[in-house]
Structure formats: C-alpha cells, structure tokens
DRENRO-850273 format. One record per residue (C-alpha): x, y, z; residue in one letter. Coordinates in pm, whole numbers, plus 50000, padded with zeros to 5 digits. Layout:
BEGIN
XYZA/...
% end
This chain:
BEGIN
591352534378263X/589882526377881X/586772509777900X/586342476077691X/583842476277441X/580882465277510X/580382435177283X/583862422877465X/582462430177824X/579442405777720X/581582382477611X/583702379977930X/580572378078152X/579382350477891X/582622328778034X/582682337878373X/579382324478382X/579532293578214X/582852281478462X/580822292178706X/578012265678644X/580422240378559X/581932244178886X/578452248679048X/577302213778887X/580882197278993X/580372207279338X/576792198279381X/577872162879274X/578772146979580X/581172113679589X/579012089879854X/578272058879677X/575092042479845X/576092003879854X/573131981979687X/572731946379824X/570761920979573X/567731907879732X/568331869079696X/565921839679812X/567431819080057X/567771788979821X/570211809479611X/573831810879661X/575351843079816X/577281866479581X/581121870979564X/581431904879445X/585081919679322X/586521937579585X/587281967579352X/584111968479210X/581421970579517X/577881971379398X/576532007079452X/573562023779367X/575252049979178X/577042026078977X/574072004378867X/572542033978725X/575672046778527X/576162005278427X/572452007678305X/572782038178092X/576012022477919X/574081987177844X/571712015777629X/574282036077491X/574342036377111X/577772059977135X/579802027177223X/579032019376857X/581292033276611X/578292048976390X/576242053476707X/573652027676584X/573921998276854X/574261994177199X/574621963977402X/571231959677431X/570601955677059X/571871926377083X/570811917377459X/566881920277392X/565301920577745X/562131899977556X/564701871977478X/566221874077804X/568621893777730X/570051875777424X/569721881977058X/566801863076832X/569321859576576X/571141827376565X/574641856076468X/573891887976571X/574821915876297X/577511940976377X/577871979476235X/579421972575944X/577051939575870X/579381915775994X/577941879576118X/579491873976455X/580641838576514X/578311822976745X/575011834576939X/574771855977181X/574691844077527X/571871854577779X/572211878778040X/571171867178307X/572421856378723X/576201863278595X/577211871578887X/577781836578980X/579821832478668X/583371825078702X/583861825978337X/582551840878080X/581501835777636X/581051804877510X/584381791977546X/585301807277910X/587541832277705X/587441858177984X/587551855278370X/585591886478476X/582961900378401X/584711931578365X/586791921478090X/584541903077877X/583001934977831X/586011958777680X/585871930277446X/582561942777190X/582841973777136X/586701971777030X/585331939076787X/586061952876437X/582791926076364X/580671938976653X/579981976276814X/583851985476607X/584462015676833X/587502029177055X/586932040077426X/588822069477342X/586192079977099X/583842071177320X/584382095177572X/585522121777365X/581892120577235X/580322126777631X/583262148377693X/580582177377749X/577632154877854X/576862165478177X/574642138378291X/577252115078181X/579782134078412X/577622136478681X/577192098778680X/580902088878665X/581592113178924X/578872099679189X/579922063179095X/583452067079123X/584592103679241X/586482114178877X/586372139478641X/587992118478358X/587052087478369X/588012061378174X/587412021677998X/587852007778313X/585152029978516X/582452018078228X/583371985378198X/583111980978591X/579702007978592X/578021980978347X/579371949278529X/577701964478837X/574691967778655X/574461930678489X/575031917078848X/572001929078967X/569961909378654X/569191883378864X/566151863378732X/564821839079038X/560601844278990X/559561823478784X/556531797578837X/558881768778952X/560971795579214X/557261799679324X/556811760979360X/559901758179542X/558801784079738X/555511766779850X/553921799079632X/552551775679396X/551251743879227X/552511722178974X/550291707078701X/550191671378648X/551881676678307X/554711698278479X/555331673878819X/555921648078534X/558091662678335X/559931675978654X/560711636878735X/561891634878394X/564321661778438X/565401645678706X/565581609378636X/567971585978488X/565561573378265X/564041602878185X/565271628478000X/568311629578225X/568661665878238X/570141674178597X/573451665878546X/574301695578349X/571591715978467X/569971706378776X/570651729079079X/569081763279133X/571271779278835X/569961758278572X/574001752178489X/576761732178622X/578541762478466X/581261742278313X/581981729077991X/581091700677755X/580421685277405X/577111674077442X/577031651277030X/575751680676830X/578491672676559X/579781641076433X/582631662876289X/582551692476509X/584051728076300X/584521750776597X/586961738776832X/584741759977131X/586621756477473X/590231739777330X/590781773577153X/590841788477484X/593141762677655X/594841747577388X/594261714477494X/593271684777288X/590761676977539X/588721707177575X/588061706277162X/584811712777074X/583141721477427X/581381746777516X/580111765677842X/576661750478004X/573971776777962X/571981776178179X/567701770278104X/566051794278287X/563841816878053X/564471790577780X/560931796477663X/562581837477598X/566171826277488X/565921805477140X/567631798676915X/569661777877143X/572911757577134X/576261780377047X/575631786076693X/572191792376732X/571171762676492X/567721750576691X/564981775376592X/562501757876867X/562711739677222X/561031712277059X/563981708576836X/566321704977152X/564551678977265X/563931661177025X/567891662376984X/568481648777288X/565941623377240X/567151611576910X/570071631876757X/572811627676950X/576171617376798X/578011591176999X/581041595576819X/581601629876825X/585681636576951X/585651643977339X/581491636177417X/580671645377746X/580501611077937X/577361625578131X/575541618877792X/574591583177871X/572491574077599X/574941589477336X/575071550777227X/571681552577107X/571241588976998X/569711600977334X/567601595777592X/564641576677308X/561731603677500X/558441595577379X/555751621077228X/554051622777543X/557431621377748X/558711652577470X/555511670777573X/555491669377988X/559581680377940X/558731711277761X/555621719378005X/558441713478317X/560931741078124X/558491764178069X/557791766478451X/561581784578434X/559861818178270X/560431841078475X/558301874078323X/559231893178641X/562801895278539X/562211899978133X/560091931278230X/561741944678532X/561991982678458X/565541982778660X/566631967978332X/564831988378063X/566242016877842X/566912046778079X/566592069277825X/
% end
C-alpha cells in the first residue's frame, strides 16, 4: 500500500481533529433549560408569560447578548442598546434616535422597562408581542437596516453564539424567531420596582414633606390630577390617549394603527417611573426637561385638539393652573420613582 505524503497525512489529521472538537463542544452542550422566575414584590401584578416562550436562565443570557450585539446592524455599528441607554432607562437621549445610514427615526424611543405587563407595544400599539415588535428594527431600512439571514451567517462559526442557542433552545440552526424570543426573555426580566417610593410603600422609607405633598397632588382632583393615566403601581393605565399637545396634531399616532377616526392622534401611556432617567419625553421627544411637562400640563394644554382625552379636565383652561410651589413638590414626588437599582443592575449591562 503507497504511503500518502506527508504534508497530505498532516492535513487529514488537521480535519479529523477539528470535527472532532466540534462534535466534542456540541455534545458537551447539554439541552436543560433552568426555568428563571422574576422576583416580584407582592404589590406587583403576577406575570403572564407566552406559553412558547418560558423564561429560562439560558435564554436570558442569549436575550442579553443580542440586546449588545452590534452584528444585528447592517455595518456592525449599533445594537439595541445604542439606542436603549441603561443611564436613560433604557431609552435614547435623543428626541429621534439616528440609524446606520443617518436616518432620523420618526418618534423617540420608548423605555425599556416592566414590559412584560405590556399587551401592546411602540407608540401606537403597532405590535401585540413583544416578540414581534422586535424583528421590526433591525429589518428598518431607517434603523439597525440588516437581514436575519445575514445575521447569522455572520455567527455561523461563533461558537459561543452556538453554544447559547443550543442550551436555550436545543438547535443547531437557529433562526429570527429563536433571537427574537432569546431577547424578549431577556427584556422581561427588566423589571424596575426599587425605587425610593417602592421603599415607602414598602414601609422601607420616609417621605419628605416636599414629596408627601406633591404625592397628594398626584393624586388629587385639584392637584395636578395625575392618577388617572398613571396612578397604579405601573405608572401607566397602558392605554392610549391625546393628552392637548397639538392644536393641529401631524402624526395621526394610534388611528394609523386602527384606522379609526377616533384613535387619531393618540398615543400609548408611558409610564413615569425613572422619569428623572427617561427625557426627552412625550412621543416626539419635544420636552427637553420634566419641568417643561409640567409646566405643560399646568398651562399648555390645547382644549381643542381633535379626539382630547376626556380625563384631561382642565383642558378648558390649559391645565391643571399648578402654582410655582405646587410645580416644585410635583417634581420632588416623581423623582421618588428613580429607581438606580434597576438603571445599574449588572443583569442588564453589556455582556461583552
């Protein structure tokens, strides 16, 4: 029998080798998804979770790595997280966030935060899980402007990346829909619920005078009249409304979604914990400040605006007419929603 040459004999062992570790490292990668429960206070609401998408330890941690992934970009440059700052709660600065190619999007982006109480999901309830709202940015020719196929040809050989899918969801080729569920696993568990008023609530802590007056405010008629849209341990009625920013309103919000004259122009309640983190506020991002906001509701409502929210009950007179001192002890109360706990939670950070 000829003997190969040597050079080819090297070359053979070179191959044998490398299957062999790639079967070694598929092997050693077991499919037993831990299940992860959220530790909730007993004033919050228990969570619904999809049935197809159980919460699991192994898919948190694949979810978490996507949210960082600059690959889902189509120049590799962005991730989620670029425009999900955890500093701003998870939302951008920017009144438009900026896509790849420089692109303005079309209004600001939402915070991350307790979504998985959400039914509904952007500004205008576009989406109805979770999981779908997020296939929507990186396909968004004005946002991350990258295909899923491309995306996974690029991690084809990652190993860690395989690894991951595998122990989240037992395959070899995953696909859109294991990542999109991976990081709606992993934005389910952002639950924010520390902050100095959970405390109060709690009996963990004190109010100032300043704060306990505001507080009444919040939740008084003839305050500032701020519990009707977001009173309850949410901070958000989670529905939708045209609260009088616009006397001629350009963005049709909500109606654009249904198609119904009466949903023009509203758009989804957001809710005000980690306000303090979140500005600018409103759906286009036009308030720079939470003085600004209220200040609008004390004095800038438009009563006329098509399809005002009836819960505005001062629209009549441009809002709720808050005083200086009345503005101040408001703003001390929201700030009391801060929750630093949950804007520097290292489950939430940049894994890599």
């Amino acid at each position: 029998m000829n003997k190969l040459p040597w050079n080819i004999e090297i070359l053979i062992v070179s191959i044998v080798l490398i299957i062999g570790c790639q079967k070694k490292n598929e092997i050693n990668s077991s499919f037993q998804p831990i299940p992860l429960k959220i530790d909730l206070p007993n004033n919050f609401p228990e969570i619904e979770h999809p049935i197809d998408n159980p919460l699991t330890e192994q898919g948190v941690l694949l979810g978490r790595h996507l949210f960082w992934e600059t690959k889902l970009s189509g120049d590799n440059s962005i991730s989620c997280a670029s425009c999900h700052l955890p500093e701003n709660a998870f939302s951008d600065p920017s009144s438009l966030s900026v896509g790849i190619h420089g692109d303005l999007g079309t209004r600001n982006a939402m915070v991350l935060q307790n979504l998985a109480w959400s039914k509904d999901f952007f500004w205008d309830g576009s989406f109805i899980s979770l999981e779908k709202q997020i296939l929507i940015p990186v396909l968004d020719s004005t946002e991350m402007d990258e295909t899923w196929s491309n995306f996974f040809t690029e991690i084809k050989y990652d190993n860690n990346y395989r690894r991951m899918f595998y122990e989240a969801f037992g395959t070899v080729e995953p696909d859109s829909i294991h990542a999109v569920k991976a990081i709606a696993q992993f934005l389910r568990t952002m639950v924010s619920s520390n902050s100095k008023y959970d405390k109060y609530l709690r009996g963990e802590a004190v109010l100032t005078p300043e704060e306990n007056a505001g507080l009444s405010s919040f939740n008084s008629l003839n305050g500032g009249d701020c519990f009707h849209c977001h009173g309850g341990i949410l901070g958000t009625d989670l529905s939708f409304k045209n609260n009088g920013l616009d006397e001629i309103p350009i963005d049709s919000g909500r109606g654009i979604v249904t198609r119904e004259t009466k949903d023009n122009f509203k758009f989804k309640v957001p809710s005000i914990r980690n306000i303090e983190y979140s500005a600018p506020y409103m759906h286009d991002g036009r308030f720079n400040t939470l003085d600004e906001v209220i200040d609008f509701y004390s004095i800038g409502i438009h009563p006329n605006s098509p399809n005002i929210d009836p819960l505005i009950e001062f629209a009549s007179q441009g809002g709720v007419q808050l005083n200086p001192k009345e503005r101040s002890e408001l703003k001390s109360f929201l700030l009391t929603l801060s929750d630093p706990d949950f804007i520097n939670n290292t489950k939430f950070s940049n894994p890599f």
